[in-house]
C-alpha positions as CSV (number, residue, x, y, z in Angstrom):
1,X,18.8,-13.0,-22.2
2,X,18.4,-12.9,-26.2
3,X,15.6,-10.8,-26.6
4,X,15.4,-11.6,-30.0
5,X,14.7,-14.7,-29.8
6,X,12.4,-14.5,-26.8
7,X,10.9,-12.5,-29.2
8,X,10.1,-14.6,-32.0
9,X,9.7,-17.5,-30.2
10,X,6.4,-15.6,-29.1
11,X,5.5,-14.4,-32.1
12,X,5.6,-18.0,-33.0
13,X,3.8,-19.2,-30.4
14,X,0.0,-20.2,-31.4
15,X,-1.6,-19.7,-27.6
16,X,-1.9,-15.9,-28.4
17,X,-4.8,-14.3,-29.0
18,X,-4.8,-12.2,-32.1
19,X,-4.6,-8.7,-30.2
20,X,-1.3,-9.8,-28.9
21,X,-0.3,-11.3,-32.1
22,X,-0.7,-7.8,-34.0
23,X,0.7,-6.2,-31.1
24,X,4.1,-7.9,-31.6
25,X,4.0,-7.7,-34.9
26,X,3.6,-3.3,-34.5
27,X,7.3,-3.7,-32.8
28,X,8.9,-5.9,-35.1
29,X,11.1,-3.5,-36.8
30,X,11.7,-1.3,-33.4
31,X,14.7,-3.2,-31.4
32,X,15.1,-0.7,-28.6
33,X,11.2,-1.4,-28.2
34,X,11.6,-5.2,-28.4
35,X,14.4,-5.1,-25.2
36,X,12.6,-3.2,-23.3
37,X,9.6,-5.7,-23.4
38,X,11.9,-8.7,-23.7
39,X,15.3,-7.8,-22.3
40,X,14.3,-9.4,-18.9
41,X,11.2,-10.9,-17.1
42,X,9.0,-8.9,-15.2
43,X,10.4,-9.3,-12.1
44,X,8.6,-11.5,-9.1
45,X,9.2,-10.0,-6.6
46,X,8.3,-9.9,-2.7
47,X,4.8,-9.6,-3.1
48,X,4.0,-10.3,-6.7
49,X,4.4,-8.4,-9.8
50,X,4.1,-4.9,-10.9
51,X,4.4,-3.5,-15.1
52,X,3.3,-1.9,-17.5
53,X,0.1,-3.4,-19.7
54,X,1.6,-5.2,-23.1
55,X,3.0,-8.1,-24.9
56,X,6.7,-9.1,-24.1
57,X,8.3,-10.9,-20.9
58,X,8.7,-7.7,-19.1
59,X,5.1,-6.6,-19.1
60,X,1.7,-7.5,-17.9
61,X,-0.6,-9.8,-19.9
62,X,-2.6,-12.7,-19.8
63,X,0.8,-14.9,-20.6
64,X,2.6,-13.5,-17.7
65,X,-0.4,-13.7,-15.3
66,X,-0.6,-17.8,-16.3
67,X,2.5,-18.2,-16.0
68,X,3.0,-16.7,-12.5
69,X,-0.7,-18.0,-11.4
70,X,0.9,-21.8,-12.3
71,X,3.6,-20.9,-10.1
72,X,1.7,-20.2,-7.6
73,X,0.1,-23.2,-7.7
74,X,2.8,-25.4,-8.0
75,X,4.0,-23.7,-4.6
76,X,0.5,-24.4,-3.2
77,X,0.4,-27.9,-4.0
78,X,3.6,-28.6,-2.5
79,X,2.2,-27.8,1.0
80,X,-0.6,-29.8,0.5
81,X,-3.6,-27.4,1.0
82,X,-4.4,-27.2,-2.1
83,X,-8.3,-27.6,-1.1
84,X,-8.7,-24.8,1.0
85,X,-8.5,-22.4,-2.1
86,X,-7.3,-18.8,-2.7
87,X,-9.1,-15.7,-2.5
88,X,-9.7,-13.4,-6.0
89,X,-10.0,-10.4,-5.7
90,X,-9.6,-7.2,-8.3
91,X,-9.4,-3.2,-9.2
92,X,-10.8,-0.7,-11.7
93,X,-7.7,-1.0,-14.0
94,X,-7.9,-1.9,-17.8
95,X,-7.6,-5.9,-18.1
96,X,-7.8,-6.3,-14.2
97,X,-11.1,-8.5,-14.8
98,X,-10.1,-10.1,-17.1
99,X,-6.4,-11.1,-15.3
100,X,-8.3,-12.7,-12.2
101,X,-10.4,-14.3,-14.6
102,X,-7.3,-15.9,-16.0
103,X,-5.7,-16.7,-12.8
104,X,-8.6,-18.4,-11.6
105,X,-9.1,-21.3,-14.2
106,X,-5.4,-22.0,-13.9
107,X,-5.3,-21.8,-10.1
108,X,-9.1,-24.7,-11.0
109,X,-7.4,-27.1,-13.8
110,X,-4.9,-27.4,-11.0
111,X,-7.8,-28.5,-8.9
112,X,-7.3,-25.5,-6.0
113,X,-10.7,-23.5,-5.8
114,X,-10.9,-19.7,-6.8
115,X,-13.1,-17.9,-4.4
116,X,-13.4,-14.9,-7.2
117,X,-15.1,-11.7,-6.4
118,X,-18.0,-10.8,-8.9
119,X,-16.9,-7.4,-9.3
120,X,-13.9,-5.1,-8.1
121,X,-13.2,-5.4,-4.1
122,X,-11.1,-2.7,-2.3
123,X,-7.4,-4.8,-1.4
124,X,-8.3,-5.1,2.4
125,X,-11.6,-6.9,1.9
126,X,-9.4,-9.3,0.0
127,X,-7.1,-9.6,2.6
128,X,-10.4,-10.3,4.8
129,X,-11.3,-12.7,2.8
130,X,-8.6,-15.0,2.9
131,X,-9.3,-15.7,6.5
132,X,-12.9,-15.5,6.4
133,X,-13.1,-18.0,4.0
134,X,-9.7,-20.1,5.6
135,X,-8.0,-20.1,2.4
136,X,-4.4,-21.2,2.2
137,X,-3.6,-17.8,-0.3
138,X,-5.0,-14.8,-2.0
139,X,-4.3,-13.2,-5.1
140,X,-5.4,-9.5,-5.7
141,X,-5.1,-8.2,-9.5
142,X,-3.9,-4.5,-9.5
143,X,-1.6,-1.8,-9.3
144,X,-2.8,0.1,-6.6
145,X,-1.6,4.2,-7.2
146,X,0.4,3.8,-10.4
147,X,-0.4,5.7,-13.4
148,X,-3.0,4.1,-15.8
149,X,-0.8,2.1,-17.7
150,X,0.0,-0.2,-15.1
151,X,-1.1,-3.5,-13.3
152,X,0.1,-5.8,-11.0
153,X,-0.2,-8.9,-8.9
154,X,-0.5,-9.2,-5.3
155,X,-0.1,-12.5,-3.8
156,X,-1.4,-13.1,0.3
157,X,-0.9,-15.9,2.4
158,X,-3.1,-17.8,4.7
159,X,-2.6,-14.9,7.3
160,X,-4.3,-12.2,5.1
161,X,-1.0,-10.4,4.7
162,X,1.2,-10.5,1.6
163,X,3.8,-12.7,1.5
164,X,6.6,-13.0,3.5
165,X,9.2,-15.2,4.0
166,X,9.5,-18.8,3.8
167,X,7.0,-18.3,1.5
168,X,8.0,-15.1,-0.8
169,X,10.5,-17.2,-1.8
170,X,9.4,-20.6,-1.6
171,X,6.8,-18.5,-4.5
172,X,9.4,-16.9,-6.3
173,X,11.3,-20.1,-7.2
174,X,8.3,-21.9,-8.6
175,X,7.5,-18.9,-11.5
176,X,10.8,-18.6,-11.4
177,X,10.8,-22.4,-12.7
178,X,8.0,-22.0,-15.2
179,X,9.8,-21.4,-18.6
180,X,8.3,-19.8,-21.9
181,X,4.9,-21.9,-22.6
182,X,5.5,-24.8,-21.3
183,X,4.0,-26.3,-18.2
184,X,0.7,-23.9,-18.0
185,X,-2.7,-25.6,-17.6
186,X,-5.7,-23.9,-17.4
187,X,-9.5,-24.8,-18.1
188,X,-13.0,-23.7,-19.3
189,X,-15.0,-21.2,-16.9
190,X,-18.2,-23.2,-16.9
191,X,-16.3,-26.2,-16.4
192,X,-14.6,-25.0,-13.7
193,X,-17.8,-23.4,-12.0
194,X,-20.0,-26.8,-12.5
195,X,-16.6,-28.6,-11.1
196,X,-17.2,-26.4,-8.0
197,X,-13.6,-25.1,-8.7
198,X,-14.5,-21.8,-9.5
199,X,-17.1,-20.2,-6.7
200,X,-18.2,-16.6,-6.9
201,X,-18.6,-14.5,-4.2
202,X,-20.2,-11.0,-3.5
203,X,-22.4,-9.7,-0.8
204,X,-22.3,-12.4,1.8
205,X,-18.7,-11.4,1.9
206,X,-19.5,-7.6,1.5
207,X,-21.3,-7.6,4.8
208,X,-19.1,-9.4,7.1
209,X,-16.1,-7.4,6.1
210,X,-17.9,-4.4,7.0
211,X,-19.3,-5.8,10.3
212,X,-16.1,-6.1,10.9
213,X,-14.7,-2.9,10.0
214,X,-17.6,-1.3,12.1
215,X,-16.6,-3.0,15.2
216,X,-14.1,-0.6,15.6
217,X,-16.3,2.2,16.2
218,X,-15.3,3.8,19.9
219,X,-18.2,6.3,19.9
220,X,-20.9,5.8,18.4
221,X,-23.2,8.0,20.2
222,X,-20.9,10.8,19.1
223,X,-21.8,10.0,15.3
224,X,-25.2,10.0,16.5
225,X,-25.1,13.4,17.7
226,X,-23.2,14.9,15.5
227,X,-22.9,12.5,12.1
228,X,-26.0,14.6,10.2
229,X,-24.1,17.7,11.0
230,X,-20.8,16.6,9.6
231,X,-20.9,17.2,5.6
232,X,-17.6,14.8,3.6
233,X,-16.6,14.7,0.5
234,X,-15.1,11.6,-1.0
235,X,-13.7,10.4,-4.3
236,X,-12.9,7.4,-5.1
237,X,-10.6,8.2,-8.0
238,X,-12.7,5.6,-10.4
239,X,-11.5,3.1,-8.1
240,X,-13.0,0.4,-5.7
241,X,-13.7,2.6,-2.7
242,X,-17.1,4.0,-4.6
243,X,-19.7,1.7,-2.7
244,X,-17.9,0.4,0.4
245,X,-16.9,3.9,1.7
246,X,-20.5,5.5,1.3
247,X,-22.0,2.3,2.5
248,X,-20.3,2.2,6.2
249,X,-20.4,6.0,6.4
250,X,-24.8,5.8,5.6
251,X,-24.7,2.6,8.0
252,X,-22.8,3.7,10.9
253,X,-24.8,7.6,10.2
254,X,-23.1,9.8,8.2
255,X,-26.0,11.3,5.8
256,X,-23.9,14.5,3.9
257,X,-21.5,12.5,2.3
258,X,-21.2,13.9,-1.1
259,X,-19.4,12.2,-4.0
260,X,-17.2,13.9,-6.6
261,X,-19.2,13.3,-9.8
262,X,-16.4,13.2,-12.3
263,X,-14.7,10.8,-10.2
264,X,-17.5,8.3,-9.1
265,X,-17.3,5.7,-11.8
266,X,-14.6,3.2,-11.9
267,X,-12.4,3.5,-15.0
268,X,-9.1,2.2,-15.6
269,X,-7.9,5.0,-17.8
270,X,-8.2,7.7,-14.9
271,X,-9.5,10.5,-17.2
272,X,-9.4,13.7,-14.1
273,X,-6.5,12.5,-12.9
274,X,-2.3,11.8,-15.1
275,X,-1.9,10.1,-11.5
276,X,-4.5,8.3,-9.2
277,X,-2.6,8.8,-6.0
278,X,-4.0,10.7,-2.7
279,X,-0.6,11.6,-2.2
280,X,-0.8,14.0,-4.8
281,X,-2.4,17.9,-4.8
282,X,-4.2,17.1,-8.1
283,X,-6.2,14.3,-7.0
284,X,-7.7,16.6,-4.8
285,X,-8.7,19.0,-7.1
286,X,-12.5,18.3,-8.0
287,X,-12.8,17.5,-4.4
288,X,-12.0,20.9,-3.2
289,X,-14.0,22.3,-5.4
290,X,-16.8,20.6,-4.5
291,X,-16.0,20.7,-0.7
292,X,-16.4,24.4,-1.3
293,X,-19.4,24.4,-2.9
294,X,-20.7,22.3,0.0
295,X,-19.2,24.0,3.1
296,X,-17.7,20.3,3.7
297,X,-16.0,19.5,6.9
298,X,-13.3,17.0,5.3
299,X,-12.4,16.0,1.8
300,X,-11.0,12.5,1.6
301,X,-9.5,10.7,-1.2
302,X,-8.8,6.7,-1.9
303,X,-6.7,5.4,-4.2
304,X,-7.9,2.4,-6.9
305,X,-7.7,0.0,-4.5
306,X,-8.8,1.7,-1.7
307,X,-5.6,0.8,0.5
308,X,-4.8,4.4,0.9
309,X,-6.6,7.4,2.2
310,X,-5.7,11.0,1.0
311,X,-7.2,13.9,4.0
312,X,-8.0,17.5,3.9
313,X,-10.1,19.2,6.9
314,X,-11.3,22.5,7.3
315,X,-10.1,24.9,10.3
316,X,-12.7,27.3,12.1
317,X,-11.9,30.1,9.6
318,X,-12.4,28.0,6.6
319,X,-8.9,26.9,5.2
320,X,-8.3,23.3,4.0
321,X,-5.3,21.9,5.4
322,X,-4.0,18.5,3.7
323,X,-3.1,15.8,6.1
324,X,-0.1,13.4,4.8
325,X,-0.1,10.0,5.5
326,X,2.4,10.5,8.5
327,X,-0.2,13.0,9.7
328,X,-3.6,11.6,9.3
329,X,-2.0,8.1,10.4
330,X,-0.9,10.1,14.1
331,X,-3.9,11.7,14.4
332,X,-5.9,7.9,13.9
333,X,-3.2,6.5,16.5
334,X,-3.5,9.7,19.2
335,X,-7.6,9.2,18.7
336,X,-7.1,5.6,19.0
337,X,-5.1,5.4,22.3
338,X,-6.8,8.5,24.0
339,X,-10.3,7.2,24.0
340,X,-9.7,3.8,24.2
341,X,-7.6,5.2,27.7
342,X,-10.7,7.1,28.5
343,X,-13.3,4.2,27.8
344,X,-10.9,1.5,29.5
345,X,-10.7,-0.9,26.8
346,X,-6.8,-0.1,26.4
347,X,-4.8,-3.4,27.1
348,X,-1.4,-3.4,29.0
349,X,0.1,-4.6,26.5
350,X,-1.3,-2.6,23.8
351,X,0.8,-2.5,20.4
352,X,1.4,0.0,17.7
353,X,3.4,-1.0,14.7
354,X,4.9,1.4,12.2
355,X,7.3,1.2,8.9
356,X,10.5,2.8,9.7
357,X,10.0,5.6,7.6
358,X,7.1,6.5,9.6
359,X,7.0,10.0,11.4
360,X,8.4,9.8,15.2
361,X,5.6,12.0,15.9
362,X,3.5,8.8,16.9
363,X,6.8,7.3,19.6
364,X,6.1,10.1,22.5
365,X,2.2,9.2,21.8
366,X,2.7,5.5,22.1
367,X,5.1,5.9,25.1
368,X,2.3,8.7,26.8
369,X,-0.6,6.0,26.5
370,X,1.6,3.4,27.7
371,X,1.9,1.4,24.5
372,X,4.3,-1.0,22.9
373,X,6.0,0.7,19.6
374,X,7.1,-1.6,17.1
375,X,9.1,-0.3,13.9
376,X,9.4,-3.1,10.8
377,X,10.4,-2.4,7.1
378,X,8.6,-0.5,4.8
379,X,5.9,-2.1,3.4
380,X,2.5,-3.4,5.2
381,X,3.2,-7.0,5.1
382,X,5.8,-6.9,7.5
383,X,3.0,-4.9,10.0
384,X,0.8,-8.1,9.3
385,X,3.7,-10.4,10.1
386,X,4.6,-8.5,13.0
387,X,0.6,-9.0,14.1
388,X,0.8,-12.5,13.2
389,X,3.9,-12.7,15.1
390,X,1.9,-11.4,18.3
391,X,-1.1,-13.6,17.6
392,X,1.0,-16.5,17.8
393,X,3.1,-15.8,20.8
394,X,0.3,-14.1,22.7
395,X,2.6,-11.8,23.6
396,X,1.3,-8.1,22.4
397,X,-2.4,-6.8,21.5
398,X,-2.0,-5.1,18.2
399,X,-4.1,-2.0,17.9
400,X,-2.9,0.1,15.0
401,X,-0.5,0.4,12.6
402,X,0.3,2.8,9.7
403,X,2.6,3.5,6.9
404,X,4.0,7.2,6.1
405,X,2.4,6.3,2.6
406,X,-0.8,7.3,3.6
407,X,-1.9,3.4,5.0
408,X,-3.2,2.3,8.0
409,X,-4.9,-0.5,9.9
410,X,-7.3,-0.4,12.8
411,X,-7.8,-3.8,14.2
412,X,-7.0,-7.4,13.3
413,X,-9.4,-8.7,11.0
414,X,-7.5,-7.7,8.3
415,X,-3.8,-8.0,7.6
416,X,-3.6,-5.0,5.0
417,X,-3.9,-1.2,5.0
418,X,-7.8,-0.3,4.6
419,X,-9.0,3.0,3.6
420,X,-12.5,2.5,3.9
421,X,-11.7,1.5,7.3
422,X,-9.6,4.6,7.8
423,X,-12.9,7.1,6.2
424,X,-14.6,5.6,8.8
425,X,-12.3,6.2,11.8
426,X,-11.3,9.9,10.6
427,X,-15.0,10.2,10.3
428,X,-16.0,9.2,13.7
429,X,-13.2,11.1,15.2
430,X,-14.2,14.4,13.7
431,X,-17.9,13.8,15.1
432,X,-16.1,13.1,18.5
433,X,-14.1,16.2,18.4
434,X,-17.2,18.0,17.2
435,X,-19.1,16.8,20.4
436,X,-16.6,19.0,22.4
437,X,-16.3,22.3,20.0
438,X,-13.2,21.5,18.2
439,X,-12.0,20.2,14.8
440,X,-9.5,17.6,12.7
441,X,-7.3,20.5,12.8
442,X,-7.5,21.8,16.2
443,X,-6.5,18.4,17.8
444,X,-3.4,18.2,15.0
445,X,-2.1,21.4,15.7
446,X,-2.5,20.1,19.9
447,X,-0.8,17.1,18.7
448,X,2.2,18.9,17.8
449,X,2.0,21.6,20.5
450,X,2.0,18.5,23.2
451,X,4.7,16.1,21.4
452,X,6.6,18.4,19.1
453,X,7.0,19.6,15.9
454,X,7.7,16.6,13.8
455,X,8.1,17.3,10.1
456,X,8.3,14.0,7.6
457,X,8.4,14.3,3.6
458,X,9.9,11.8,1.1
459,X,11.5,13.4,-2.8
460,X,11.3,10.1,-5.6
461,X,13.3,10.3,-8.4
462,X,12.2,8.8,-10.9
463,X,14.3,6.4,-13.7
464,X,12.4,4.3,-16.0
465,X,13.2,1.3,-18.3
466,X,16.0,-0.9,-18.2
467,X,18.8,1.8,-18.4
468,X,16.9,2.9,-15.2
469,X,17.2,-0.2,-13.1
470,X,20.4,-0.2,-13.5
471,X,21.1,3.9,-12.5
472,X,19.1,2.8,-9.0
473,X,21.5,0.0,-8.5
474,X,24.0,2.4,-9.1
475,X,22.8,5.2,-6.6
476,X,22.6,2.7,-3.8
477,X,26.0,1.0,-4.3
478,X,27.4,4.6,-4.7
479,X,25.7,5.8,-2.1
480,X,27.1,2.8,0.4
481,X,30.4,3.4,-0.2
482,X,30.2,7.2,0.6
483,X,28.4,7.9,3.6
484,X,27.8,11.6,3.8
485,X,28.9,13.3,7.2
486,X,25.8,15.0,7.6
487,X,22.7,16.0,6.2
488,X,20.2,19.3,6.5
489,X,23.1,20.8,8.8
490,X,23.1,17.7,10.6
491,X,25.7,15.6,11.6
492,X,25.1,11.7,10.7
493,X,25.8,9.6,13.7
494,X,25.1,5.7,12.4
495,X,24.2,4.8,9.3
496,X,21.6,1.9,8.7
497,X,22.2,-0.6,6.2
498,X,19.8,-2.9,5.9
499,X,20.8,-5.1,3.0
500,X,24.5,-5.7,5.3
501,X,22.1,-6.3,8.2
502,X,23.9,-3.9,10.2
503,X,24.8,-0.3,12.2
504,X,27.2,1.8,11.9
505,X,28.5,4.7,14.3
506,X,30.3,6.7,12.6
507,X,32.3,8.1,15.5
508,X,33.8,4.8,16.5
509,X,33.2,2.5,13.5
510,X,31.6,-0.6,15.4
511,X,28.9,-2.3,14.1
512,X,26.1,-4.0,15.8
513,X,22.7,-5.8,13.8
514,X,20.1,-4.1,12.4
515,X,17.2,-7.2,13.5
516,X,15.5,-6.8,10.8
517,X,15.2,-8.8,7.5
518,X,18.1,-8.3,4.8
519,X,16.3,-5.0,2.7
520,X,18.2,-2.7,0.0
521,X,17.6,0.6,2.5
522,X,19.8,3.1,3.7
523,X,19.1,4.9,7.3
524,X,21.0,8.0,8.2
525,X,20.3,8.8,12.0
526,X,21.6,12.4,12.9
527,X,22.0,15.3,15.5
528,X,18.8,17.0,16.3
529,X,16.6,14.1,16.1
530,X,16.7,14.1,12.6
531,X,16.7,11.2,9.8
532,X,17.2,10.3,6.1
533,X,16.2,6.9,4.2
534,X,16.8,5.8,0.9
535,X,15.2,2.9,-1.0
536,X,14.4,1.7,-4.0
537,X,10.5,2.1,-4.7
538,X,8.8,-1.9,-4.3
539,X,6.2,-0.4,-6.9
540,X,7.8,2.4,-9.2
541,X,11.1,2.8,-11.1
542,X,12.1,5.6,-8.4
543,X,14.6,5.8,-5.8
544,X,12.7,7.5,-2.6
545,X,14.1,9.8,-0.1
546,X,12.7,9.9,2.8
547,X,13.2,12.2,5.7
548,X,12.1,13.7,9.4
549,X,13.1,16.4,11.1
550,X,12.1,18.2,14.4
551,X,12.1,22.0,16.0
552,X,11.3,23.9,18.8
553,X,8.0,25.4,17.1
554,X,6.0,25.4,13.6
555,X,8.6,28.1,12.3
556,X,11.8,26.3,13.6
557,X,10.9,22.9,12.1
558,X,9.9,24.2,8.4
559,X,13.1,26.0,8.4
560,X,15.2,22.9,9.0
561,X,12.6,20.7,6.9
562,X,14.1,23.2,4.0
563,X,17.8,22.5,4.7
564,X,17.2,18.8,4.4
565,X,15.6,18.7,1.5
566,X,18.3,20.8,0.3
567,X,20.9,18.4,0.9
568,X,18.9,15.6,-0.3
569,X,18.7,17.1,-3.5
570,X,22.7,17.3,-3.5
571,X,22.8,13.8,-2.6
572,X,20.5,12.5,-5.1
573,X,22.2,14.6,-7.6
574,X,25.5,13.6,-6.5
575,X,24.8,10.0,-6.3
């Protein structure tokens, strides 16, 4: 590609607007600057896109978002349900608005209606929507945990999940197609709104995703005991979870809900926080405080789309413990399966469906309540196609799914990961427990005194621009031609390789399929009950690490948690 000329030939372009213009022109004498933003284009890939905000092929802008947004519809028409529409929904990021905006009147002078949301929507009521209104697609503008400088573009599909294949790439060849300028139509927003192509929608929506999310609710006379007594802090982190998450906890009766001040508002330039991520120890930091201040029962945390849900809960002596995403999503499963057991409303063929970098703490639960366990590839759209899967073959009742990366999903009227969904559910279980003189933290620690000490982390390395795309190529291909023989002090039995489709044991060298979809991922199973993955991030340029590891008590596991992550630091540095 001759970034150069890419270059000029949008500089010379008169579609711009003038900020872009001057923007281009700021780079003009800085080549390493103009390949980076024009070396390549921002790659499509199985969801949708994900960049940094600016001018140039290989960031996010209103250009790119046309472009993509008339691929889209391009794809649409050729299936011929072009009438049904596509859901709009969007975050708290800088330009977010203003992207769905723009991907709306294309999706309208293509003659598919835009069901657009009138302000930000947390991503799962977007995947709601989709279904609620029957559209044939949905399109959600952000970049869920990335640091501020970022956006993306989420494409769903008439299930309410994100796309998978035929369609992912059925999608990908038509912006693929689209080249420089040409080929783009869009149209006036009054023109499209008295052309009934552009339809806004808000609180009509609101309220049935929510009666839906509170349908979930096992035990509701526990809240009612106990919900006044039970004091939560939340932030949003200037994201979308603000009024949904406060709404169904006052609704369902949850009155000490106290929200971090500093981190209310939504704002795209996430002043408290270099990183809007629940994953991470300073998101939490505010929170703490004020859970402190306010002798608070649990702190929780969502991200800017309010996909993922970030836990601490207080013990009996007053400590805060942080709850991953492998930890807080067992703990939702163990509730889950227990009391619907104990209410009789658990199916035979129950499911639960988990990411295979997902904790093993969760199989001996599934297996105790009699459950099916399903494990799919990481990311959540392949938990929605494995519940679409079931809904079509009527063979399975899904009833949870999570991701280690702190996502989960009670119920089917969704086909995303929903963290004011999750609030709720942690909420209600921690009024439950309450009910019978025990805590969030009690039934964890009984969780891993029953099934074992399960310890689960993930190290990300982290290698930006183009120069880095390439060094996480290389790590992988280097990394597939030397298989380590063994990790944390444990010996690696078959290796995983789910971009060859298959397994290998080491010991004798056959091979037998993985059954999964092709993926570049890497899965070292080892003595001990142990486990490493390696992928490339979907979202970041990192390469991620993932890893379990089990012991015969607390002290046991931690020490062999600290051997593999020692040896996955040699590996990474080594690769």
């Amino acid at each position: 590609m001759d970034y150069r000329k890419v270059y000029e030939e949008w500089c010379a372009y008169q579609g711009l607007d003038e900020e872009t213009k001057a923007e281009l022109r700021e780079i003009a004498g800085n080549d390493n600057e103009i390949r980076e933003r024009f070396g390549r284009e921002l790659a499509f890939g199985t969801a949708g896109l994900r960049g940094i905000l600016g001018a140039g092929t290989n960031r996010m802008n209103r250009h790119i978002v046309r472009k993509t947004t008339q691929g889209l519809a391009n794809y649409i028409m050729k299936t011929g349900e072009s009438k049904r529409g596509v859901a709009i929904s969007y975050d708290s990021r800088r330009m977010s608005p203003e992207f769905a905006l723009e991907a709306a009147l294309v999706l309208a002078a293509n003659g598919i209606p835009a069901y657009l949301f009138e302000s930000l929507r947390p991503t799962p009521e977007l995947s709601f929507a989709v279904r609620h209104y029957h559209c044939i697609a949905g399109l959600n503008i952000t970049a869920s945990h990335n640091p501020a400088e970022y956006n993306g573009y989420k494409v769903y599909w008439e299930d309410g999940a994100q796309i998978t294949p035929p369609h992912d790439a059925g999608i990908t060849e038509e912006v693929h197609a689209m080249k420089g300028f040409e080929g783009i139509r869009t149209m006036d927003e009054e023109e499209a709104k008295k052309a009934g192509l552009l339809i806004i929608i808000g609180e009509e929506t609101d309220a049935a995703y929510l009666a839906e999310v509170k349908k979930s609710i096992l035990h509701q006379e526990a809240i009612d005991k106990e919900g006044a007594n039970i004091t939560v802090v939340y932030t949003p982190l200037h994201g979308t979870g603000n009024i949904p998450v406060r709404r169904v906890l006052r609704e369902i009766g949850f009155s000490k809900v106290y929200v971090v001040p500093e981190q209310e508002k939504p704002d795209g330039n996430f002043p408290t926080v270099s990183y809007p991520n629940p994953e991470a120890d300073a998101a939490f930091a505010l929170g703490l405080a004020l859970a402190k201040e306010k002798d608070a029962d649990l702190v929780l945390a969502t991200d800017p789309d309010a996909d993922r849900l970030g836990v601490r809960v207080r013990d009996n002596d007053g400590v805060y413990h942080n709850l991953t995403g492998n930890m807080s999503g067992t703990l939702l499963a163990y509730y889950e399966l227990s009391q619907r057991k104990a209410l009789g409303l658990l199916p035979e063929d129950g499911a639960v469906v988990k990411s295979i970098v997902t904790t093993n703490l969760v199989d001996p639960i599934a297996k105790d309540f009699g459950a099916q366990l399903f494990e799919v590839l990481t990311g959540f759209k392949y938990i929605g196609q494995k519940m679409l899967e079931m809904e079509k073959s009527g063979k399975g009742t899904y009833l949870f799914g999570f991701e280690e990366s702190y996502g989960c999903l009670i119920g089917t009227y969704a086909r995303d990961k929903d963290a004011v969904a999750a609030s709720m559910a942690l909420c209600e279980a921690a009024a439950y427990y309450k009910t019978e003189g025990r805590t969030l933290w009690d039934v964890m620690v009984e969780i891993y005194e029953k099934y074992g000490y399960v310890l689960d982390g993930v190290t990300s390395i982290e290698m930006k621009g183009l120069d880095g795309l390439a060094k996480i190529r290389a790590v992988m291909e280097d990394l597939r031609k030397n298989v380590p023989e063994s990790l944390g002090g444990e010996k690696v039995l078959r290796v995983r390789d789910y971009e060859a489709g298959t397994i290998l044991d080491t010991a004798t060298k056959e091979t037998c399929p993985t059954g999964l979809p092709k993926s570049d991922v890497l899965y070292y199973e080892l003595g001990g009950d142990a486990w490493v993955c390696v992928r490339p991030s979907g979202t970041e340029p990192k390469v991620k690490f993932y890893y379990g590891v089990s012991g015969r008590d607390e002290a046991d596991a931690s020490a062999r948690e600290e051997n593999m992550k020692a040896s996955i630091r040699a590996l990474a540095a080594n690769a």
